[in-house]
BARO-8982 format. One record per residue: residue number from 1; residue in three letters; x, y, z of N, C-alpha, C in turn. Coordinates in pm, whole numbers, plus 50000, padded with zeros to 5 digits. Layout:
BARO-8982
R	i	aa	nx	ny	nz	cax	cay	caz	cx	cy	cz
R	NUM	ALA	X	Y	Z	X	Y	Z	X	Y	Z
...
//
This chain:
BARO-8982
R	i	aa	nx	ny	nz	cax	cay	caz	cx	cy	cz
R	1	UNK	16895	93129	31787	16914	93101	31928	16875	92957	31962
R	2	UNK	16810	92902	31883	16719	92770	31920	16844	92678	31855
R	3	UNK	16925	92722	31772	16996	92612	31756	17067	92599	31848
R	4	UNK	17179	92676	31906	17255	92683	31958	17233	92600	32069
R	5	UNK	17104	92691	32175	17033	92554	32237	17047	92433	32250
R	6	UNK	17014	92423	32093	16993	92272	32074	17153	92186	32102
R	7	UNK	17250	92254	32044	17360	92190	32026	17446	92236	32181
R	8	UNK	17419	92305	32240	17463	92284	32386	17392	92180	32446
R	9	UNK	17250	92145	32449	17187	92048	32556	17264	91915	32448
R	10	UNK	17240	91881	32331	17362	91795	32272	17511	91751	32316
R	11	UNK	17557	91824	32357	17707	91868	32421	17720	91798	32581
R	12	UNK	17624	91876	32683	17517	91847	32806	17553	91675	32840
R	13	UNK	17475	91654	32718	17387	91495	32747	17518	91428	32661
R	14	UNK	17585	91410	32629	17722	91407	32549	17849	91389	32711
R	15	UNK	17849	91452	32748	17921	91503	32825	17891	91419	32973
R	16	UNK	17777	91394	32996	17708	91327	33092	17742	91193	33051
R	17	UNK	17725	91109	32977	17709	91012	32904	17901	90959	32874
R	18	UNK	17966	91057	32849	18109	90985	32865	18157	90964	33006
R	19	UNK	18105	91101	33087	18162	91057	33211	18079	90985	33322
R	20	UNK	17991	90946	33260	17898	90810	33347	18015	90675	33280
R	21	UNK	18080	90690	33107	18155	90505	33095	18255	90561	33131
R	22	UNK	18296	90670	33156	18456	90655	33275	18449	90660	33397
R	23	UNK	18331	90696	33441	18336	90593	33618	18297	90501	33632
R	24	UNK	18229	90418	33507	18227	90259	33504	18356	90207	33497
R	25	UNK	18463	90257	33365	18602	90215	33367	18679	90231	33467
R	26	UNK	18664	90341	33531	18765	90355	33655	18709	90314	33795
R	27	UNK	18594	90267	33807	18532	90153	33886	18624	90032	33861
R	28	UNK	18605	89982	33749	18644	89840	33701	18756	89825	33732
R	29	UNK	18872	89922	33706	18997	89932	33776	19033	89927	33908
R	30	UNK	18937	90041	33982	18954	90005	34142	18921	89878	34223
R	31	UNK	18827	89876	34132	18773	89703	34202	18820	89599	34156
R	32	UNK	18913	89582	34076	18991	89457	34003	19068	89383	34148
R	33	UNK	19076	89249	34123	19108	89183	34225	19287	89166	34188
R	34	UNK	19394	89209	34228	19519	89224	34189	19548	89093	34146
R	35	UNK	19529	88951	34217	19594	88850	34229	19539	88747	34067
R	36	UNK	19366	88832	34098	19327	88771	33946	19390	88836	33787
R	37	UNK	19433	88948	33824	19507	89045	33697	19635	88968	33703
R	38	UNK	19702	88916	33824	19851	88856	33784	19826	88774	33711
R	39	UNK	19698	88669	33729	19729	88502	33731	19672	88529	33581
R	40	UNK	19606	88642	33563	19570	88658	33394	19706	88675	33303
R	41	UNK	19764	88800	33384	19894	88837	33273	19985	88720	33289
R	42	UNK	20005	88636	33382	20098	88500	33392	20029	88389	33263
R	43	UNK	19897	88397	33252	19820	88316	33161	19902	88382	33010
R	44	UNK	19845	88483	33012	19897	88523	32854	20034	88515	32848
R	45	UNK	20113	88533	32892	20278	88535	32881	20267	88415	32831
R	46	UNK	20184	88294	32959	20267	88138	32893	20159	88116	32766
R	47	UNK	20062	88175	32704	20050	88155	32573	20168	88246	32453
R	48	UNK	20189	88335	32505	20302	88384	32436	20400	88348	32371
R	49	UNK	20455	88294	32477	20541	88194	32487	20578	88054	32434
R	50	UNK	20414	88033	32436	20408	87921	32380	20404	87934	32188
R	51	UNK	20367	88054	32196	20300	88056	32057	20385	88107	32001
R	52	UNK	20546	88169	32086	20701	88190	31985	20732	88117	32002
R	53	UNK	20734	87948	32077	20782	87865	32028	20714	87755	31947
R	54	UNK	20587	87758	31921	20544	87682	31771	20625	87739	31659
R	55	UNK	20613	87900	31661	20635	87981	31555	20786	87941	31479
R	56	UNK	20900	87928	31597	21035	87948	31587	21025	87788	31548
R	57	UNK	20940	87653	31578	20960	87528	31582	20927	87502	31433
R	58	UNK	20803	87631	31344	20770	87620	31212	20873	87686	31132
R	59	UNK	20927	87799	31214	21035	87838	31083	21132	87720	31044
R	60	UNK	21177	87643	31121	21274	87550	31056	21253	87484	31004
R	61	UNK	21124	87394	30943	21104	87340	30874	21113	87349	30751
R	62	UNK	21186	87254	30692	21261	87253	30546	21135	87108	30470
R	63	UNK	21097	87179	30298	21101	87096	30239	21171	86937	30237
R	64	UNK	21286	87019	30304	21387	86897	30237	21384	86839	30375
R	65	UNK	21333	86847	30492	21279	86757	30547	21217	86640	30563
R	66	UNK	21148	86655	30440	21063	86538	30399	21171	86410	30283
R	67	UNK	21231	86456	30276	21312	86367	30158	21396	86299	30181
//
């Protein structure tokens, strides 16, 4: 009986403990400022962007470039 106990108050405090970091996460969500989440995802796109066109600017480079 004492285990069982044991592994329900385990379970308990388990259980308490995930849903205390999902109303931190779903805090963090409600309170996000919309305009700062655009100007973030607008940030990463133009690294994106930027970083398929190094990529596409390195594929063409030929050895025989140099010669």
């Amino acid at each position: 009986m004492g285990n069982k106990a044991a592994r329900i108050e385990t379970t308990i405090t388990y259980q308490k403990e995930v849903q205390f970091d999902l109303k931190q996460i779903l805090s963090r969500y409600q309170d996000a400022d919309i305009i700062e989440i655009f100007n973030d995802i607008v940030q990463q796109e133009t690294a994106y962007q930027a970083a398929l066109n190094v990529t596409s600017r390195i594929s063409k480079i030929s050895i025989l470039d140099y010669f």
